[in-house]
N, C-alpha and C positions, 0 to 999 in steps of 0.2 A: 432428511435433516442436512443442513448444508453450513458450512464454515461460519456463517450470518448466525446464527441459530444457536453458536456455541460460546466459549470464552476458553483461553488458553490457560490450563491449569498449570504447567511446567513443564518437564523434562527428562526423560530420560537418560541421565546422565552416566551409566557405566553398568558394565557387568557385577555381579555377585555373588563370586563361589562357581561351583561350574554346573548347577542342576540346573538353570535357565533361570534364576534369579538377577533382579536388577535394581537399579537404583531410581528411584523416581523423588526429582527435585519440585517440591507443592513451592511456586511464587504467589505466599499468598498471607495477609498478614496476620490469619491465623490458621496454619497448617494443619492443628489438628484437628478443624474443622471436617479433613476430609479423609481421616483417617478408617473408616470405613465402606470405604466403594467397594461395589458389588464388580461395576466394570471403566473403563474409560473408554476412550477415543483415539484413534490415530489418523493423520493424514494419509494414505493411501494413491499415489499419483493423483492429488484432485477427490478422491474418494474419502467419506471420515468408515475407518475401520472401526469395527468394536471390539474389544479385548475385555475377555470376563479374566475376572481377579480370583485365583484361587486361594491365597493368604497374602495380609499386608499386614507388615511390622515396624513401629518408629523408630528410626535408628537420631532422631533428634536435629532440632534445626531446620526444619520441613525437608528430611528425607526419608525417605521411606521404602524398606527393601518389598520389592516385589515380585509374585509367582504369579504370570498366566496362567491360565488355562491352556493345553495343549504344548507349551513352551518344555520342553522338557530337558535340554542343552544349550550350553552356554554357543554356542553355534549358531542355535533357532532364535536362543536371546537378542545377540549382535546384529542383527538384521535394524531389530529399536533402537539400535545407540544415537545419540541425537536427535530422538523423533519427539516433535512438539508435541505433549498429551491435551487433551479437550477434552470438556464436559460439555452436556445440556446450558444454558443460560437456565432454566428452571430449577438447575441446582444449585445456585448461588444463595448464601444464605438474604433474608431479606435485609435494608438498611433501614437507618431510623434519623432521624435528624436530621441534619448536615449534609452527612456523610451522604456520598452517591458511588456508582460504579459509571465509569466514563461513557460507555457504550448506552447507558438507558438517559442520559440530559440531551443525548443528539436533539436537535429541533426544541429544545428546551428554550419557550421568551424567558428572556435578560432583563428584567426589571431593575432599574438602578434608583436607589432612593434618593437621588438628587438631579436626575437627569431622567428619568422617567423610562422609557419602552426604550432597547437600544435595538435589539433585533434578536435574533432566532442563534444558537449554536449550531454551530457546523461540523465541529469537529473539537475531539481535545487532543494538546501535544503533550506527547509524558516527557518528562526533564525529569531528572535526579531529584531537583533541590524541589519543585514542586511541579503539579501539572498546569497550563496553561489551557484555557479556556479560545475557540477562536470562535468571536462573535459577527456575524454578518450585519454590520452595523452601514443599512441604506446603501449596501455595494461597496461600502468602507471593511476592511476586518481590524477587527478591534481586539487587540490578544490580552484577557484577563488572566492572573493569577488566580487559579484556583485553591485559593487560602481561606482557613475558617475566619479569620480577620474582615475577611471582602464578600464573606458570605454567609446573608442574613438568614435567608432560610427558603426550605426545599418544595413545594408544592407537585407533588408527582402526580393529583389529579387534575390540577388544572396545567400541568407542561410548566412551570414557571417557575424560575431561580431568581430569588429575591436578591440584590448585591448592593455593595455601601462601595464604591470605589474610591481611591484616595484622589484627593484634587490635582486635577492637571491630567488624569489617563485616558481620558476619552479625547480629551485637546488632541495631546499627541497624534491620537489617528486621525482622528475628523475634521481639523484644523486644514486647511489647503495650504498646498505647498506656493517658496514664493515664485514659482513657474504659472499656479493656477492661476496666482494674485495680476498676471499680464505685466511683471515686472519682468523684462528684456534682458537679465543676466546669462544669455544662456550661451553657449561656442558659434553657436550659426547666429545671432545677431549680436555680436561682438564683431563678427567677422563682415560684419555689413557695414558696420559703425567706421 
């Protein structure tokens, strides 16, 4: 299993108590989704290690104090501090609607109800306020807001994200700039002039 294969479930964020207990922070927007694992994942120089779970308790907020297996002092614990935890991709609850996980719309066509096939997703950028979409629009990239407002609906067997985008978004990229237009404003033929 390799990095590709997983999804970051959080963090291990601090010691707890001195038996080899720790804290593990679930970034996930329902935590206690995951309140019973059996094991997780770690990074391991490049390697995903496995860590079986020998009790996990909600301490609220998506924290959750936990005991490895074999971890028996807060010594052996400290070694985790800051280590990103991963799961399987198989373990992610499924979605239904809308709703997607970023990692499974890659290569998703971009259906636009008013402008028709734009191209294929490439990638999504997470931003706080929302994530953006970056679409491979003809060797153009086209960056959509990834908002329920802009997005009709989800076809995950045929790859296809249906979207309404507001008037003027696609302009903005695919409009040629006025350098393409072979208007001469530019420092080297000013400088000619």
């Amino acid at each position: 299993m390799t990095r590709e294969d997983c999804f970051t479930l959080g963090e291990i964020t601090r010691l707890h108590g001195y038996k080899g207990e720790v804290v593990l922070f679930v970034d996930a927007d329902q935590p206690d989704a995951y309140a019973q694992l059996d094991a997780i994942l770690i990074d391991e120089n490049g390697a995903l290690l496995p860590l079986a779970i020998e009790h996990m308790d909600d301490l609220g907020r998506g924290k959750f104090k936990v005991k490895f297996e074999g971890i028996a002092s807060s010594a052996e614990a400290s070694r985790l501090l800051k280590r990103e935890v991963l799961l399987p991709l198989e373990l992610l609850p499924p979605l239904e609607g809308k709703k997607f996980y970023y990692h499974e719309i890659t290569d998703f066509m971009v259906m636009d109800a008013n402008n028709g096939p734009l191209g294929k997703v490439s990638k999504v950028l997470e931003h706080p306020v929302n994530p953006i979409l970056v679409v491979d629009c003809n060797g153009a990239e086209v960056l959509v807001p990834a908002r329920d407002e802009f997005i009709d609906s989800i076809d995950r067997g045929a790859k296809m994200l249906r979207v309404n985008l507001p008037e003027g978004l696609l302009e903005v990229y695919t409009r040629p700039s006025v350098n393409d237009e072979g208007d001469d404003h530019t420092p080297e033929a000013q400088a000619e002039s």
